[in-house]
PDB file of N, CA, C and O in Angstrom:
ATOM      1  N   UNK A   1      25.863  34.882 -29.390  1.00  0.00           N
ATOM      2  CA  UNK A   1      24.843  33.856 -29.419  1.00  0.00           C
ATOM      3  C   UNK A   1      24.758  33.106 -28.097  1.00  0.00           C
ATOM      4  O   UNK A   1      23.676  32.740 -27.639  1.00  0.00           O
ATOM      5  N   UNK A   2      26.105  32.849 -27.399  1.00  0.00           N
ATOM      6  CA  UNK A   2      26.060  32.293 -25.893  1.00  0.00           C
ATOM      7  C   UNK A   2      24.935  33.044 -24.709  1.00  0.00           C
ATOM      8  O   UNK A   2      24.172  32.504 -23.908  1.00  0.00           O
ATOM      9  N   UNK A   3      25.191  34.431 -24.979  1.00  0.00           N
ATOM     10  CA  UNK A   3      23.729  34.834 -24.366  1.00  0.00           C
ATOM     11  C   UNK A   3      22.636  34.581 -24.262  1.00  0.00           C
ATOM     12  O   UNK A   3      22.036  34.354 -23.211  1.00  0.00           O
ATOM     13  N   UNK A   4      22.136  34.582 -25.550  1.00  0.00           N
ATOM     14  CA  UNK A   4      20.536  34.166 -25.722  1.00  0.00           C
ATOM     15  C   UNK A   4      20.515  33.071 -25.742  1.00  0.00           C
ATOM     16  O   UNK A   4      19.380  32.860 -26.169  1.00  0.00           O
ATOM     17  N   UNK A   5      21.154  31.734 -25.518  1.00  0.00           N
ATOM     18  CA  UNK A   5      21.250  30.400 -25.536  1.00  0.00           C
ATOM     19  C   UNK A   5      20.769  30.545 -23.650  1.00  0.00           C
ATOM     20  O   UNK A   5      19.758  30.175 -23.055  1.00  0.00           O
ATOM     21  N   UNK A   6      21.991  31.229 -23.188  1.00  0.00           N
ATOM     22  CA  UNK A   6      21.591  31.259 -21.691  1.00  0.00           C
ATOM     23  C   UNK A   6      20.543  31.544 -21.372  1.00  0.00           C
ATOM     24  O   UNK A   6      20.096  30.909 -20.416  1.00  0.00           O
ATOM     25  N   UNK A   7      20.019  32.177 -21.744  1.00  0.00           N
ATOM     26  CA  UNK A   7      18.964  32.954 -21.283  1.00  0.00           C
ATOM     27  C   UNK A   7      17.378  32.327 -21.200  1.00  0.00           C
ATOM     28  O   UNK A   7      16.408  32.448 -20.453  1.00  0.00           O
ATOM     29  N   UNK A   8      17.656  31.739 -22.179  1.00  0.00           N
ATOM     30  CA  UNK A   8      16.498  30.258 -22.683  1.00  0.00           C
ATOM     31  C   UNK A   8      16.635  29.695 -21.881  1.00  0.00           C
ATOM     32  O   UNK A   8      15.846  29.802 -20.943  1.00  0.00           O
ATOM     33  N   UNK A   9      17.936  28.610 -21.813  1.00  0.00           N
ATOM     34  CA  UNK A   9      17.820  27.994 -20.670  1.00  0.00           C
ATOM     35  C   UNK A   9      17.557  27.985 -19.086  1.00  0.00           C
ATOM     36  O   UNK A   9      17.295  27.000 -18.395  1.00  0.00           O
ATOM     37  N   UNK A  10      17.710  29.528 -18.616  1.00  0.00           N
ATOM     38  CA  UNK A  10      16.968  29.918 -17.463  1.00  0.00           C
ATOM     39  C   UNK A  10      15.797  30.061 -17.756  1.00  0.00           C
ATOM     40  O   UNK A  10      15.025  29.591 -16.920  1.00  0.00           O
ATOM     41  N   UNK A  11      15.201  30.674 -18.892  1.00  0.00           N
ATOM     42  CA  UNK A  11      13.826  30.501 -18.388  1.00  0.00           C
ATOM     43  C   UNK A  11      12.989  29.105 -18.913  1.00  0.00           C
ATOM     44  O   UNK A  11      11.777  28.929 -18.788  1.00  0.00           O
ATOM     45  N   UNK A  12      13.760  28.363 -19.401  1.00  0.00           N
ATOM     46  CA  UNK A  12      13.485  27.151 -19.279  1.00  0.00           C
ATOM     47  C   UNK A  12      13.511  26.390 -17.760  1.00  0.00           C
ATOM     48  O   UNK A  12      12.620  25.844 -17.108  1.00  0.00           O
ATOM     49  N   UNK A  13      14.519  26.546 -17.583  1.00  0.00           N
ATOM     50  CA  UNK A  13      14.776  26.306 -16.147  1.00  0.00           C
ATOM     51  C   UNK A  13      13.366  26.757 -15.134  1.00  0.00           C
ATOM     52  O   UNK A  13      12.546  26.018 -14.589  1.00  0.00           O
ATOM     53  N   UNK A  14      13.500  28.677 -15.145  1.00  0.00           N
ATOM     54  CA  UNK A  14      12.122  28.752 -14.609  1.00  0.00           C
ATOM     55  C   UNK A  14      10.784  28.420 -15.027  1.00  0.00           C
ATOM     56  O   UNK A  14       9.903  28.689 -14.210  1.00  0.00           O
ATOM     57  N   UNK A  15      10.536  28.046 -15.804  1.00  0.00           N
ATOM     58  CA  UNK A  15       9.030  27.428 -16.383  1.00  0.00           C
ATOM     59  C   UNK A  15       9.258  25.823 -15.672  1.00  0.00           C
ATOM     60  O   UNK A  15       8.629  25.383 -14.709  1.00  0.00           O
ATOM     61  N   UNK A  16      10.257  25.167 -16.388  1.00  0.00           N
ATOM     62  CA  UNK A  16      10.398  23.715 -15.479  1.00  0.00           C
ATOM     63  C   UNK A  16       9.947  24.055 -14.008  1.00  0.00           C
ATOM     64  O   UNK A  16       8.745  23.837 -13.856  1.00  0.00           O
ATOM     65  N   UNK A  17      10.583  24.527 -12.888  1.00  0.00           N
ATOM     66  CA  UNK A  17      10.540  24.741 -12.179  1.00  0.00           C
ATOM     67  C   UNK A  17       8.709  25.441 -11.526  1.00  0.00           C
ATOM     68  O   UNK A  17       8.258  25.080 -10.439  1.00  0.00           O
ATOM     69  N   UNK A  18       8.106  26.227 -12.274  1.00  0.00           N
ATOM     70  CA  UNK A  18       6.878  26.586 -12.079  1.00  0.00           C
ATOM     71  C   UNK A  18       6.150  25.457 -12.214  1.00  0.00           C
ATOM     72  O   UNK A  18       5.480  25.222 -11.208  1.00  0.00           O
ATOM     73  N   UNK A  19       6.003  24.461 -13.321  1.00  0.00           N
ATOM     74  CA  UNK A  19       5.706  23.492 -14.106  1.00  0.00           C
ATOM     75  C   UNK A  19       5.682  22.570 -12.605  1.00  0.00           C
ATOM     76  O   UNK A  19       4.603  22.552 -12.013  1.00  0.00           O
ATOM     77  N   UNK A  20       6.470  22.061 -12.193  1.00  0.00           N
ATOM     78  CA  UNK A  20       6.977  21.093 -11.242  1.00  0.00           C
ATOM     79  C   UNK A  20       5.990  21.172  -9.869  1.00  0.00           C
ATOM     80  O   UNK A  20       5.286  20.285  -9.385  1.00  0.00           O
ATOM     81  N   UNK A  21       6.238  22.793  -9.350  1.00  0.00           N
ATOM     82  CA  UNK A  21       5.361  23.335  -8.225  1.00  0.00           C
ATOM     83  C   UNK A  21       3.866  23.084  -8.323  1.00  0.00           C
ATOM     84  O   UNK A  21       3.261  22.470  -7.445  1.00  0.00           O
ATOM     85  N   UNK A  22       3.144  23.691  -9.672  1.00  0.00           N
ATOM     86  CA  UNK A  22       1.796  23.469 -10.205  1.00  0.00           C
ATOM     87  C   UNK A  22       1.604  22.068 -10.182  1.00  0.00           C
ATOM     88  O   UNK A  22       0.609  21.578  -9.646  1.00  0.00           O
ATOM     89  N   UNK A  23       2.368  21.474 -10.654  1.00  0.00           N
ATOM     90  CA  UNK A  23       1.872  19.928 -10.678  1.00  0.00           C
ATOM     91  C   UNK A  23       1.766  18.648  -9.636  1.00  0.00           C
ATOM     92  O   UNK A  23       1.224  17.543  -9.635  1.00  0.00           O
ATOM     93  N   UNK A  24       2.934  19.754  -8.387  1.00  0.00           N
ATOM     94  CA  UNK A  24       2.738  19.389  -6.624  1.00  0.00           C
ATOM     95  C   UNK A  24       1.488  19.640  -6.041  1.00  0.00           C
ATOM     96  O   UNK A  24       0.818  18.984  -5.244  1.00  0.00           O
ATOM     97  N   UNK A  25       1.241  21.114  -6.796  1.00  0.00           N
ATOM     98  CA  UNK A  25      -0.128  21.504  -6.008  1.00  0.00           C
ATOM     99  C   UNK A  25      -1.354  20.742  -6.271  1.00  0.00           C
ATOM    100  O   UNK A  25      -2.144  20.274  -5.452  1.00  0.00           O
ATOM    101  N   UNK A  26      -1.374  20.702  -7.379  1.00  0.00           N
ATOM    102  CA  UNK A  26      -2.642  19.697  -8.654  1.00  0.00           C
ATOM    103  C   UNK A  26      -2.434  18.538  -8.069  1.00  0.00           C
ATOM    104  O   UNK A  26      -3.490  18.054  -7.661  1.00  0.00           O
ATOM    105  N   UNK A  27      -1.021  17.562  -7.751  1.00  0.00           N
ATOM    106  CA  UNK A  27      -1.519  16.201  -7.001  1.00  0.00           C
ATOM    107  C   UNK A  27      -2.076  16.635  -5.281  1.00  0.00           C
ATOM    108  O   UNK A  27      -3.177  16.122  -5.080  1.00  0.00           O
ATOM    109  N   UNK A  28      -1.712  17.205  -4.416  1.00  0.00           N
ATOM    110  CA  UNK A  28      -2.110  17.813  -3.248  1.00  0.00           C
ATOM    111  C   UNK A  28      -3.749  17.905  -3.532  1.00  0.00           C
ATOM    112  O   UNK A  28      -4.458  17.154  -2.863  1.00  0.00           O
ATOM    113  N   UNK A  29      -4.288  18.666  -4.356  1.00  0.00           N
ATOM    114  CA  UNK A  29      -4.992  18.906  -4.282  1.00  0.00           C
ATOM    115  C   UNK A  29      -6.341  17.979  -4.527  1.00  0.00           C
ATOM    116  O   UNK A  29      -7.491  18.131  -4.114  1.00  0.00           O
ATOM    117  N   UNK A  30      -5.824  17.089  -5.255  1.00  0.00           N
ATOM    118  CA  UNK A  30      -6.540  15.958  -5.882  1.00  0.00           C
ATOM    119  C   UNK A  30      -6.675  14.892  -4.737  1.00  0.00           C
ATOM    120  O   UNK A  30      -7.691  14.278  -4.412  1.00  0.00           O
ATOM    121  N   UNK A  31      -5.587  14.826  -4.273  1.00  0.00           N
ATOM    122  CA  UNK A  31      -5.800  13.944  -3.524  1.00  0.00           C
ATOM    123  C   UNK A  31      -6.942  14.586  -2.405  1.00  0.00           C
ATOM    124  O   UNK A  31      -7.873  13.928  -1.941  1.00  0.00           O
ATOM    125  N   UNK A  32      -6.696  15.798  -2.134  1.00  0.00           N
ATOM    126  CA  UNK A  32      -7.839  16.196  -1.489  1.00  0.00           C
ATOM    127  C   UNK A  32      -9.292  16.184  -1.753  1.00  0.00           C
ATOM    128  O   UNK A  32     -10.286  16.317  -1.039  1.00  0.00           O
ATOM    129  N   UNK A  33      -9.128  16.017  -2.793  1.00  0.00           N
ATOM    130  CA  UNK A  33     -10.383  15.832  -3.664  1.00  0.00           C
ATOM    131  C   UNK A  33     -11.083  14.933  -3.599  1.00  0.00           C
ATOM    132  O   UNK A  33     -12.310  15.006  -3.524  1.00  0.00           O
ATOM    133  N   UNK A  34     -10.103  13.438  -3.623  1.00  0.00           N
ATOM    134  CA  UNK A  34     -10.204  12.525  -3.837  1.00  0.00           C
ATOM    135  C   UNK A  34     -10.627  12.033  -2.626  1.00  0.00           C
ATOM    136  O   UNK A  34     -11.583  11.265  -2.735  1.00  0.00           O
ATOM    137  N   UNK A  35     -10.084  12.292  -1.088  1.00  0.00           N
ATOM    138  CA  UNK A  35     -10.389  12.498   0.234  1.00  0.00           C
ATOM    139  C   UNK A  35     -11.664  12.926   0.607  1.00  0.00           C
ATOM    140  O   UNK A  35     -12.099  12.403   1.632  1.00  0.00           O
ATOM    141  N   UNK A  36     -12.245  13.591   0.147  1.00  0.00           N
ATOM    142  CA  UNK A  36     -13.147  14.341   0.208  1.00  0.00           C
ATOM    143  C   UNK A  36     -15.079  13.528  -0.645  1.00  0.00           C
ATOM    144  O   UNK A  36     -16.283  13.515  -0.391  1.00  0.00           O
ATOM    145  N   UNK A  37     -14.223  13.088  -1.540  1.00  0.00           N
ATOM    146  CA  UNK A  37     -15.352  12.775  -2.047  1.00  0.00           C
ATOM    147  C   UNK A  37     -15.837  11.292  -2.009  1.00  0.00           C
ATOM    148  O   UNK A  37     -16.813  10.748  -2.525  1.00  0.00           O
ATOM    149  N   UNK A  38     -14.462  10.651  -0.938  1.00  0.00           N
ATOM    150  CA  UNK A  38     -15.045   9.480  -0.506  1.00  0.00           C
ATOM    151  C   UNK A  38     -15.677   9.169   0.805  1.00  0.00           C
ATOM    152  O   UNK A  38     -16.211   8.096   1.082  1.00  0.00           O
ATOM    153  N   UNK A  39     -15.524  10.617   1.900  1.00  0.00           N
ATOM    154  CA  UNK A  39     -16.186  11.089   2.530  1.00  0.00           C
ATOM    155  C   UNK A  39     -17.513  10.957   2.538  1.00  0.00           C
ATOM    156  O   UNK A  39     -18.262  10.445   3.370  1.00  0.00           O
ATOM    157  N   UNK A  40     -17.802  11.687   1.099  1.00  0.00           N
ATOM    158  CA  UNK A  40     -19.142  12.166   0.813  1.00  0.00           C
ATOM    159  C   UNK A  40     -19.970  11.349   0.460  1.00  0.00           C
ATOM    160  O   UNK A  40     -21.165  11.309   0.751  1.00  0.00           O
ATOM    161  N   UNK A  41     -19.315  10.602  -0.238  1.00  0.00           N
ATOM    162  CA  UNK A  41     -20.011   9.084  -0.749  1.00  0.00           C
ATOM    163  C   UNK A  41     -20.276   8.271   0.711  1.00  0.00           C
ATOM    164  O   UNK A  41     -21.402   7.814   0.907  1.00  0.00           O
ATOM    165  N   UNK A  42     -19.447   8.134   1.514  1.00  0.00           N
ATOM    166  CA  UNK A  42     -19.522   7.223   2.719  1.00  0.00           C
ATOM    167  C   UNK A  42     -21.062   7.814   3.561  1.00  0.00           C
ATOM    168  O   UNK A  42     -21.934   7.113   4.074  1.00  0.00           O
ATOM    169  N   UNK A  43     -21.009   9.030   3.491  1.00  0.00           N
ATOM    170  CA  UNK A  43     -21.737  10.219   4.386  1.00  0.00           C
ATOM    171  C   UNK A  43     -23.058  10.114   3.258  1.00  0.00           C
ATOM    172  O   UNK A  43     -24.022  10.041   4.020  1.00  0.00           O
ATOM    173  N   UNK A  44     -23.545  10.073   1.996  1.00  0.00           N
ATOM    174  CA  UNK A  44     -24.467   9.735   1.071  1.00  0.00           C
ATOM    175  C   UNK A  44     -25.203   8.105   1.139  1.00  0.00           C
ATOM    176  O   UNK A  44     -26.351   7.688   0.980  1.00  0.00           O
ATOM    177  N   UNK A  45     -23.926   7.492   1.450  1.00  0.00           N
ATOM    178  CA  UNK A  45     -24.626   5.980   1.950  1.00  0.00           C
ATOM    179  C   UNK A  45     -25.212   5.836   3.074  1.00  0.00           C
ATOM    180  O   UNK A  45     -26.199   5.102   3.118  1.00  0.00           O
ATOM    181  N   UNK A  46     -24.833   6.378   4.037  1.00  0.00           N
ATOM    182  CA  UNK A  46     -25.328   6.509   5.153  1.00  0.00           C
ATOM    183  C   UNK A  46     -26.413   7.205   5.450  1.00  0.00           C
ATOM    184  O   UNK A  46     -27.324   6.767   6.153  1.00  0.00           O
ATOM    185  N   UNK A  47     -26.380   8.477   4.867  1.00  0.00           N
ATOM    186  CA  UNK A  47     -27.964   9.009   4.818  1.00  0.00           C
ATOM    187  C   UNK A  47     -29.230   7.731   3.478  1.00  0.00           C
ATOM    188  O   UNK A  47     -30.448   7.900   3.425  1.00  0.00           O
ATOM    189  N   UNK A  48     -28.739   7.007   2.921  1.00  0.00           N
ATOM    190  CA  UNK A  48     -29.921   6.445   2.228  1.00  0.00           C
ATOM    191  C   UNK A  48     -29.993   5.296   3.089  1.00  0.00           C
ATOM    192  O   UNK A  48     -30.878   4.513   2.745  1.00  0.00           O
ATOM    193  N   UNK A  49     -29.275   4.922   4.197  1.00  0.00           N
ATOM    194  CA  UNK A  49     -29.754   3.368   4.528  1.00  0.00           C
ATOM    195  C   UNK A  49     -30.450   4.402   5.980  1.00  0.00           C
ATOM    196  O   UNK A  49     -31.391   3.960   6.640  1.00  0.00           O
ATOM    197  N   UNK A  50     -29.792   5.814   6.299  1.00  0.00           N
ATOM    198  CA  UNK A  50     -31.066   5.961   7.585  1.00  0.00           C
ATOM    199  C   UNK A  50     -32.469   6.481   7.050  1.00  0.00           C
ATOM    200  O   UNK A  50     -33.527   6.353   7.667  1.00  0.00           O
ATOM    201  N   UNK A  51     -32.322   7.070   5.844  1.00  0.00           N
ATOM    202  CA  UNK A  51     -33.813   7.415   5.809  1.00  0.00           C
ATOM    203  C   UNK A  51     -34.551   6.424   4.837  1.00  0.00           C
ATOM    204  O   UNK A  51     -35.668   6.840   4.529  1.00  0.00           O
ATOM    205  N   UNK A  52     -34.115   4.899   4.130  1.00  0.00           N
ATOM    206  CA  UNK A  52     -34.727   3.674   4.499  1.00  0.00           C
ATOM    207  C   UNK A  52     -35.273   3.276   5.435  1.00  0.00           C
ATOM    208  O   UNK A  52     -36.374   2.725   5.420  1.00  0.00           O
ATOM    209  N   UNK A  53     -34.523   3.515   6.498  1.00  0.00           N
ATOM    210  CA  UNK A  53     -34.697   2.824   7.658  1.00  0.00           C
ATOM    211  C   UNK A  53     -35.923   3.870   8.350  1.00  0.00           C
ATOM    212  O   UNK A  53     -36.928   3.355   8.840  1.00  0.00           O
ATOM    213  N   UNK A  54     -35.786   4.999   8.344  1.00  0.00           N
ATOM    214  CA  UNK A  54     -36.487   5.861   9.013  1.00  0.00           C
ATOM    215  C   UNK A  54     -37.917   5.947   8.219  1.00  0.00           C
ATOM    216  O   UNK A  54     -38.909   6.396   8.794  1.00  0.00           O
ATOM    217  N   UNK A  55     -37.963   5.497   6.883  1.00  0.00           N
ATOM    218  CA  UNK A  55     -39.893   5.449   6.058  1.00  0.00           C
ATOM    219  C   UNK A  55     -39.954   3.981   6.239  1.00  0.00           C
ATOM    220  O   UNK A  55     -41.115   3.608   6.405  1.00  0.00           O
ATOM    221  N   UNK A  56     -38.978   2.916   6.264  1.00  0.00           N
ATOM    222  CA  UNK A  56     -39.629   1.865   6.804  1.00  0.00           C
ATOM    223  C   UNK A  56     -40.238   1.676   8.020  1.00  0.00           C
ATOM    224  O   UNK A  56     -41.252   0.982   8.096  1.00  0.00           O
ATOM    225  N   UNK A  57     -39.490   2.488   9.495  1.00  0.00           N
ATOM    226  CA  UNK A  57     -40.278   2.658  10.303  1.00  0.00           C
ATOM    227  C   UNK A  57     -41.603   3.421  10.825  1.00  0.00           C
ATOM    228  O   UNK A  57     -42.410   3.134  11.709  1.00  0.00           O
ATOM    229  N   UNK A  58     -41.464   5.016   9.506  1.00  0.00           N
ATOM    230  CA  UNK A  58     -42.848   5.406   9.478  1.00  0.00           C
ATOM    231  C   UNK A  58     -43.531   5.416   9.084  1.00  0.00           C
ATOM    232  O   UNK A  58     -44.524   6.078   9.385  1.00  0.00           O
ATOM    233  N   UNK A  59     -43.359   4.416   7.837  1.00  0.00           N
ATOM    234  CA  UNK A  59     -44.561   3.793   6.876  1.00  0.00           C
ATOM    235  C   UNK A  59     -45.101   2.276   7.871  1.00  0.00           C
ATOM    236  O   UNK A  59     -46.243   1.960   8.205  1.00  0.00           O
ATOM    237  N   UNK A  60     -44.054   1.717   8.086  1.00  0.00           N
ATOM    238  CA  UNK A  60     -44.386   0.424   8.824  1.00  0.00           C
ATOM    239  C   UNK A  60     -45.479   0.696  10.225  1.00  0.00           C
ATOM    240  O   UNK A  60     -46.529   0.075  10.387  1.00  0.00           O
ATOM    241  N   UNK A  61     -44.962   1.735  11.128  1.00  0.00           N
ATOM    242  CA  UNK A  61     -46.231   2.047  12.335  1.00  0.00           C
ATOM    243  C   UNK A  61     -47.309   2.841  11.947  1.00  0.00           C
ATOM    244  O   UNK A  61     -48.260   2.843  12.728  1.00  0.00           O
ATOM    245  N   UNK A  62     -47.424   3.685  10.685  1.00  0.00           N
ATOM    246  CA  UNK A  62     -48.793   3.894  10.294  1.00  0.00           C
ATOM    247  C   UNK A  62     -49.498   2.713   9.594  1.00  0.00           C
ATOM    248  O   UNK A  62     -50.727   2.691   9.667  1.00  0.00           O
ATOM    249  N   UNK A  63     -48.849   1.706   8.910  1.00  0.00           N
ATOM    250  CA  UNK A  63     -49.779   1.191   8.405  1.00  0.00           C
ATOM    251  C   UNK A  63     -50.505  -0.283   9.760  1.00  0.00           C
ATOM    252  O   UNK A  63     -51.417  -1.088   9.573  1.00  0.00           O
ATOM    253  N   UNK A  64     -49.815  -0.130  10.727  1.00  0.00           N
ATOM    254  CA  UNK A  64     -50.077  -0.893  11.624  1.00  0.00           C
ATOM    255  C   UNK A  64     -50.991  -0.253  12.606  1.00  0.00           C
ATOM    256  O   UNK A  64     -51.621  -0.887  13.452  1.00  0.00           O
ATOM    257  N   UNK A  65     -51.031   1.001  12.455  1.00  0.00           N
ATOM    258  CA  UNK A  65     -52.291   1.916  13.180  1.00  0.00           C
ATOM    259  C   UNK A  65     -51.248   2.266  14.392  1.00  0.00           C
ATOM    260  O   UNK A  65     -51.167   3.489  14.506  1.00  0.00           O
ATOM    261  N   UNK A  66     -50.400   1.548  15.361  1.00  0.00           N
ATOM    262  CA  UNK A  66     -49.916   2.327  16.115  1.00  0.00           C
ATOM    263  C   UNK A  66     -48.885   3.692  15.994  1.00  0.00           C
ATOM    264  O   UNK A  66     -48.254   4.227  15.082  1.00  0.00           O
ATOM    265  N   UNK A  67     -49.057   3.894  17.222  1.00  0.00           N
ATOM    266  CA  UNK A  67     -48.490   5.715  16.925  1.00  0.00           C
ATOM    267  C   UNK A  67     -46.805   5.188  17.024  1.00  0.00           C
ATOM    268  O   UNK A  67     -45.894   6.006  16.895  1.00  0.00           O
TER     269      UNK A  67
END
C-alpha cells in the first residue's frame, strides 16, 4: 500500500507544481493584459478629444465660409 500512497503523492506533487506554473503564467499574462488595455483606453481618449477637436475645427471654418 506504501507504493500507491507514493505515487499519489508525486503526482500530486506534479499537478501542484503544473498548477503553480499555469497560475504564474495567467498572472504574467494578465497583467499584460491589463497593461495593454490601459494603453488602449489612454490611446481611445486621445483619438476622441483629436477628432473633437479636428470637426470642431472643420465644422467651425466651413460654417464661417473661410477655407
Amino acid at each position: 500500500m506504501l507504493p500507491l500512497t507514493a505515487g499519489l503523492r508525486s503526482d500530486g506533487l506534479v499537478l501542484g507544481a503544473w498548477c503553480l506554473v499555469l497560475g504564474a503564467w495567467c498572472l504574467v499574462l494578465g497583467a499584460w493584459c491589463l497593461v495593454l488595455g490601459a494603453w488602449c483606453l489612454v490611446l481611445g481618449a486621445w483619438c476622441l478629444v483629436l477628432g473633437a477637436w479636428w470637426a470642431r475645427f472643420t465644422c467651425g471654418s466651413a460654417l464661417s465660409g473661410s477655407p
